[in-house]
C-alpha positions, -999 to +999 in steps of 0.1 A: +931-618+787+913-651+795+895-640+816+878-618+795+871-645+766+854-664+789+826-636+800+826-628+767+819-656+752+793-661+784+776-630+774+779-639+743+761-672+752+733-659+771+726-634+744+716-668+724+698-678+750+678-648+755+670-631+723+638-643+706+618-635+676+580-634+671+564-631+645+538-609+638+504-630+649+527-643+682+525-629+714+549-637+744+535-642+781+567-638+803+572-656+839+601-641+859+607-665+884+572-677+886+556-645+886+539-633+855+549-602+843+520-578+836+516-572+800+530-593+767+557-588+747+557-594+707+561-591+680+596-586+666+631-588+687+622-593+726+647-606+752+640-634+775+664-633+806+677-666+804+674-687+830+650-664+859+625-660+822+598-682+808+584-678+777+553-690+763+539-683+729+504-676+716+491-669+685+466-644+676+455-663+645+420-676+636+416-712+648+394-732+627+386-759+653+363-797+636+337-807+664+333-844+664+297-857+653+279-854+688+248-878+690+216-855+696+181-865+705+162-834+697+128-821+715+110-840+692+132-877+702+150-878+670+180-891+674+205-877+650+244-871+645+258-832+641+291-820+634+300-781+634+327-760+630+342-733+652+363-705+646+375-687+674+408-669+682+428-651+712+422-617+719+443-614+755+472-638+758+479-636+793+440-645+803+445-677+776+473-687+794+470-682+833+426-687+835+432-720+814+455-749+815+450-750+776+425-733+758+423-751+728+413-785+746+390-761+768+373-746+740+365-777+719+352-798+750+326-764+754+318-766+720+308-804+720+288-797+754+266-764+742+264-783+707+244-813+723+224-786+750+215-761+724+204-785+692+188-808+714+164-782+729+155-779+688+132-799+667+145-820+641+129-798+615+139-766+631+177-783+631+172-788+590+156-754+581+170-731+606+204-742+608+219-704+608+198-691+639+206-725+653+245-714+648+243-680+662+229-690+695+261-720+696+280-688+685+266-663+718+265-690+740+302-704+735+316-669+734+301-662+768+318-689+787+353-686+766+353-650+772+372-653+807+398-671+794+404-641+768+392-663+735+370-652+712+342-670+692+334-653+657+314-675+640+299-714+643+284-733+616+268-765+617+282-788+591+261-817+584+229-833+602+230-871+600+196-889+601+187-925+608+177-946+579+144-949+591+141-908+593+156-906+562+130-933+545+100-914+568+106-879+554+109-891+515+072-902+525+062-870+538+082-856+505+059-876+483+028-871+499+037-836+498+035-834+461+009-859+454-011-834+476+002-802+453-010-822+426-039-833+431-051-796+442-036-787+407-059-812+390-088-804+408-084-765+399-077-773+362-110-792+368-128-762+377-116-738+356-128-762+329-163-770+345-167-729+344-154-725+305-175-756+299-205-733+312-202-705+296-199-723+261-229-738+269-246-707+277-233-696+247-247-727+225-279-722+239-285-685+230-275-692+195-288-730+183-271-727+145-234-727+165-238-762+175-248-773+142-216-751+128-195-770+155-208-804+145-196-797+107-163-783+120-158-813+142-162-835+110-137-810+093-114-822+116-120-860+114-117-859+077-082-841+080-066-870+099-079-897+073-095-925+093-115-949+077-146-945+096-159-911+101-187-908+129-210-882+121-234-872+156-268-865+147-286-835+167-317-846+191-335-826+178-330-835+142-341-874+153-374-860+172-382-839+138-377-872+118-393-895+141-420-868+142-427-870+105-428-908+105-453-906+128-476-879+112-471-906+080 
């Protein structure tokens, strides 16, 4: 009868030791005495044969990995400081474990590397304006060297582009110069459009010499509205030549 306490109470025992849970984003790569067995187990109730088993656990979940500010010079010699994000996850849980010692350290070292190749083969305003096309070649190029260890890069994004204060104090320049440009080409167009109305009423005055005379009273119309104490009245050329004429004749 003690006897069979005892291997129950062993079975009993190794049934502790053995029976593990995943959950439902784990996966379990399994190592019977060394050897690695050929497909994962997970998720739910699994039994690990304590002690000839070795369990290691992967998630499948969406890794959201920060990639320290990397000091770029870009094609241009601009040196700047960029910092991206990279989301990746495993898609084959035996190739994460057995093709790399650990995949999360492997992936982030490649994604500092290809983030200094790729945005340094850029121009520093092709890194400010074209940041998404920028992002999906990071994306293609990581994936491709991650994909033999069975991760899987869905989507980079570069985060922020740090410029020197001498850049930064450089393209406010440009900035201005930009819109003193803009408006200066505005004024000089207002300019012409009001050269070319300034024509046509002139054409207009000529063909028809009582107008002037009729905008001469309105313009005094208008002085007398506001008040002042001293009205100036403009006399017509022609008007003086007719008087002068007169004196003259006298």
């Amino acid at each position: 009868m003690p006897e069979i306490l005892i291997v129950a109470f062993a079975v009993v025992f190794w049934l502790l030791l053995s029976v593990k849970v995943l959950n439902e984003y784990e996966r379990g790569v399994i190592f019977r005495l060394g050897k690695l067995l050929p497909a994962a187990k997970g998720p739910g109730l699994i039994l690990v044969a304590f002690p000839i088993d070795r369990m290691v656990r992967v998630t499948l979940r969406t890794v959201v990995l920060d990639v320290p500010p990397q000091d770029v010079i870009t094609r241009d010699n601009v040196s700047v400081k960029v910092n991206a994000v990279v989301y990746f996850r495993v898609m084959d849980p035996i190739k994460s474990v057995v093709s790399v010692e650990n995949y999360l350290y492997a992936t982030s070292q490649e994604a500092q590397t290809t983030l200094r190749s790729i945005l340094g083969q850029a121009h520093l305003d092709e890194l400010l304006s074209e940041r998404e096309r920028l992002a999906a070649i990071l994306q293609k190029v990581i994936d491709e060297h991650t994909d033999p260890w069975g991760v899987k890069v869905t989507q980079v994004a570069v985060k922020a582009v740090d410029l020197p204060q001498e850049m930064q104090r450089a393209m406010a320049k440009q900035a201005e110069s930009e819109r003193e440009k803009r408006a200066k080409i505005i004024h000089a167009s207002g300019e012409l459009e009001a050269s070319k109305q300034l024509t046509e009423a002139a054409h207009a005055l000529q063909q028809q010499p009582v107008a002037i005379h009729l905008r001469y009273l309105q313009t005094l119309t208008e002085i007398a509205a506001e008040k002042n104490s001293t009205i100036i009245f403009p006399l017509p050329i022609d008007w003086m030549e007719a008087v002068m004429g007169r004196g003259k004749q006298g």
